[in-house]
C-alpha positions as CSV (number, residue, x, y, z in Angstrom):
1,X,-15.4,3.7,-45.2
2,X,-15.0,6.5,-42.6
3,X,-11.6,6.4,-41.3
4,X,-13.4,7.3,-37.7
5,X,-14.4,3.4,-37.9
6,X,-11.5,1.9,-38.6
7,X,-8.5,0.5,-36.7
8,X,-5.4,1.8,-38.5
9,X,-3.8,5.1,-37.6
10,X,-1.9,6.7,-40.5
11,X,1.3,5.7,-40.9
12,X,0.6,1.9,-39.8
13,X,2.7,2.6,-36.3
14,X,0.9,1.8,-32.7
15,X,-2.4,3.3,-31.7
16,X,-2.4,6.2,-29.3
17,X,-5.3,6.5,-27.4
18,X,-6.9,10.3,-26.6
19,X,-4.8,11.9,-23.2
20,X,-6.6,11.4,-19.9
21,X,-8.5,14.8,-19.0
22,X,-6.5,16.5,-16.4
23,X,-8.5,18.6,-13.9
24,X,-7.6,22.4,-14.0
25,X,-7.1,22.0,-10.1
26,X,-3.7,22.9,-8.7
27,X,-2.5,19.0,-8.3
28,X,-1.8,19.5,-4.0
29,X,-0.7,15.7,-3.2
30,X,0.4,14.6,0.1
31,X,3.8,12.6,0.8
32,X,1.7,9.1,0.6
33,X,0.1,10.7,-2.4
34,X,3.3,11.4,-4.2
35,X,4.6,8.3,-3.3
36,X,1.6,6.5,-4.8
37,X,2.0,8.2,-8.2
38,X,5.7,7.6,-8.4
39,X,4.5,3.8,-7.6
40,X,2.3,4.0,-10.1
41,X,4.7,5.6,-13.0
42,X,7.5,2.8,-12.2
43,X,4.4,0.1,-12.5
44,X,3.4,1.2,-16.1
45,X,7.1,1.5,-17.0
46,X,7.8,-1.9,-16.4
47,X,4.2,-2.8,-18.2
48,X,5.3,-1.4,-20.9
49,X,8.7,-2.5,-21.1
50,X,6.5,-6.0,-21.0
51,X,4.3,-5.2,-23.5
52,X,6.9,-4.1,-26.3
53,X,8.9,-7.2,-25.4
54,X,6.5,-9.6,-26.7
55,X,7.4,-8.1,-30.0
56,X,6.0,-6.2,-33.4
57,X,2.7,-8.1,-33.3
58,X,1.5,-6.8,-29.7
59,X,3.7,-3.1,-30.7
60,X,0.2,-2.1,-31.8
61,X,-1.9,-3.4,-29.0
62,X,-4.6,-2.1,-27.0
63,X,-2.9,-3.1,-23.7
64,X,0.2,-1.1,-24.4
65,X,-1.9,1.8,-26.1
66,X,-3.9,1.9,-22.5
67,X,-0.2,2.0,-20.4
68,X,1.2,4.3,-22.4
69,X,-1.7,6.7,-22.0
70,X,-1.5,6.4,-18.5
71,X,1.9,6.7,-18.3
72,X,1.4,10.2,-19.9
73,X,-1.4,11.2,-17.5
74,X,1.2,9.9,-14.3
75,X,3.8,11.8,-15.5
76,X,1.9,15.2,-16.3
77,X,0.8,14.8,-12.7
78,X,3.7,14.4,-11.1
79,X,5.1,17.0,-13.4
80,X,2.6,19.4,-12.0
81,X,2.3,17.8,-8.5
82,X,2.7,20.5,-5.3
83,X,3.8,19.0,-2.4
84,X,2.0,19.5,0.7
85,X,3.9,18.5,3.8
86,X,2.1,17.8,7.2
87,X,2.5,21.2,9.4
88,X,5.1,21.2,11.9
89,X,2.6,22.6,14.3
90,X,-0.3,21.4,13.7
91,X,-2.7,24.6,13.1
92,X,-6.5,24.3,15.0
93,X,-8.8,23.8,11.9
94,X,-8.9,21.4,8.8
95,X,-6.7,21.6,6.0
96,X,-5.1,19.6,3.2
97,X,-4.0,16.1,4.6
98,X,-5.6,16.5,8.2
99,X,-7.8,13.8,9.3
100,X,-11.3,14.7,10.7
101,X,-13.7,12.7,12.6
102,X,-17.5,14.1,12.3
103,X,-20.8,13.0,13.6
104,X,-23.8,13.6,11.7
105,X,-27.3,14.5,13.0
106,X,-27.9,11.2,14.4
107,X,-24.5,11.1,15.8
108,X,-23.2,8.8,13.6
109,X,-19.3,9.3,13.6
110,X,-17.3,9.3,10.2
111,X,-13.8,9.6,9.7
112,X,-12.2,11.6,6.3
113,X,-8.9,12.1,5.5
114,X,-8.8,15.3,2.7
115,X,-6.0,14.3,0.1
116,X,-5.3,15.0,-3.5
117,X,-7.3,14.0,-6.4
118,X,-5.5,11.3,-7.3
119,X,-4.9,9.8,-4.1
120,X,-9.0,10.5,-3.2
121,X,-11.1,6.6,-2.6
122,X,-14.3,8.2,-0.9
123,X,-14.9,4.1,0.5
124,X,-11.8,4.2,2.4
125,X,-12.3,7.8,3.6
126,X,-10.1,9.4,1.7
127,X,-11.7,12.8,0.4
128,X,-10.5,15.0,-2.8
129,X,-9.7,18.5,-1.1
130,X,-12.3,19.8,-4.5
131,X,-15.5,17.4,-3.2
132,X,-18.4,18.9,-1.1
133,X,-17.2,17.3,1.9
134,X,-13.8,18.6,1.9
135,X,-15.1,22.6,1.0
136,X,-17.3,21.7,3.5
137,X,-14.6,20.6,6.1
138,X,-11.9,22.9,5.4
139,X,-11.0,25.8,8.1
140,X,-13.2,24.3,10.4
141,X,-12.7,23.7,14.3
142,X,-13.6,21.4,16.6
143,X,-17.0,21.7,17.4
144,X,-17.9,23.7,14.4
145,X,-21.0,22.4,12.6
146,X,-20.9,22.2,9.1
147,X,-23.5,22.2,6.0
148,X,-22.5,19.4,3.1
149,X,-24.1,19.7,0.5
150,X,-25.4,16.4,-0.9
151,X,-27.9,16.0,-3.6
152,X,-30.5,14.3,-1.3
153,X,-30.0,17.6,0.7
154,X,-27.8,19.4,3.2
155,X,-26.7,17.1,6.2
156,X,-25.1,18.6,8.7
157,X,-21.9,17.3,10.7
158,X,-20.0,18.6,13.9
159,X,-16.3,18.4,13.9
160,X,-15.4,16.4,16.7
161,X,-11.5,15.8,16.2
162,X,-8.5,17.1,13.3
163,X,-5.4,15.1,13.6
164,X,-2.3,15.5,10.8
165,X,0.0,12.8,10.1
166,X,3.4,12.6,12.0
């Protein structure tokens, strides 16, 4: 049988699952953002330290396969991870980390917070400073009007307020 369709790795030892793609980005994270992954790296830590407690039987088990490849992604992101601090003096357009409030052609207002990738959750408003939106957002002022590009078609959006953190 093709070894690509069985379980066993040479050697008999645990699985190890295939690295996370990492984007080719530079990995800007906020403080919350930093904070989040160093959360996150302490979480799988202790899963793991679960997971290899249970003993040789679950050594080789999906579960601890799937935290120990994420633990590998945390850690190379934090290893590459470029702090972006709020600005002292808060500069008059939109960049990493500020928070802009938009309204739409219908005047709809929307609220986005541009962020890192890993910290980005588009439902909660919380952009990657790589989307459309963000590109789209970046350097602008209030009461610029902007072009996003969406694939139902460009919609336009007037900056109404930037706020940073602090």
């Amino acid at each position: 049988m093709n070894k690509a369709f069985t379980k066993e790795e040479d050697g008999g030892g645990p699985q190890r699952l295939p690295d996370l793609p990492i984007s080719p980005h530079p990995n800007h994270v906020t403080p919350r953002g930093l904070a989040q992954l160093e959360a996150r790296k302490a979480d799988l830590e202790a899963q793991i330290l679960r997971l290899r407690g249970h003993g040789d039987s679950m050594a080789d088990s999906y579960p601890l396969a799937v935290a120990e490849r994420d633990l590998r992604y945390v850690e190379a992101r934090l290893a590459s991870a470029i702090l972006v601090a709020p600005p002292d003096d808060p500069p008059g357009h939109v960049g990493f980390g500020a928070t802009v409030t938009v309204a739409d052609e219908d005047g709809a207002e929307a609220r986005y917070t541009i962020v890192g990738e890993d910290e980005a959750d588009p439902a909660s408003g919380l952009i990657s400073a790589h989307s459309p939106l963000a590109r789209a957002l970046l350097e602008a002022r209030i009461g610029d009007v902007v072009d996003w590009p969406k694939p139902a078609g460009l919609v336009t959006l007037e900056v109404l307020d930037i706020a940073y953190p602090g």
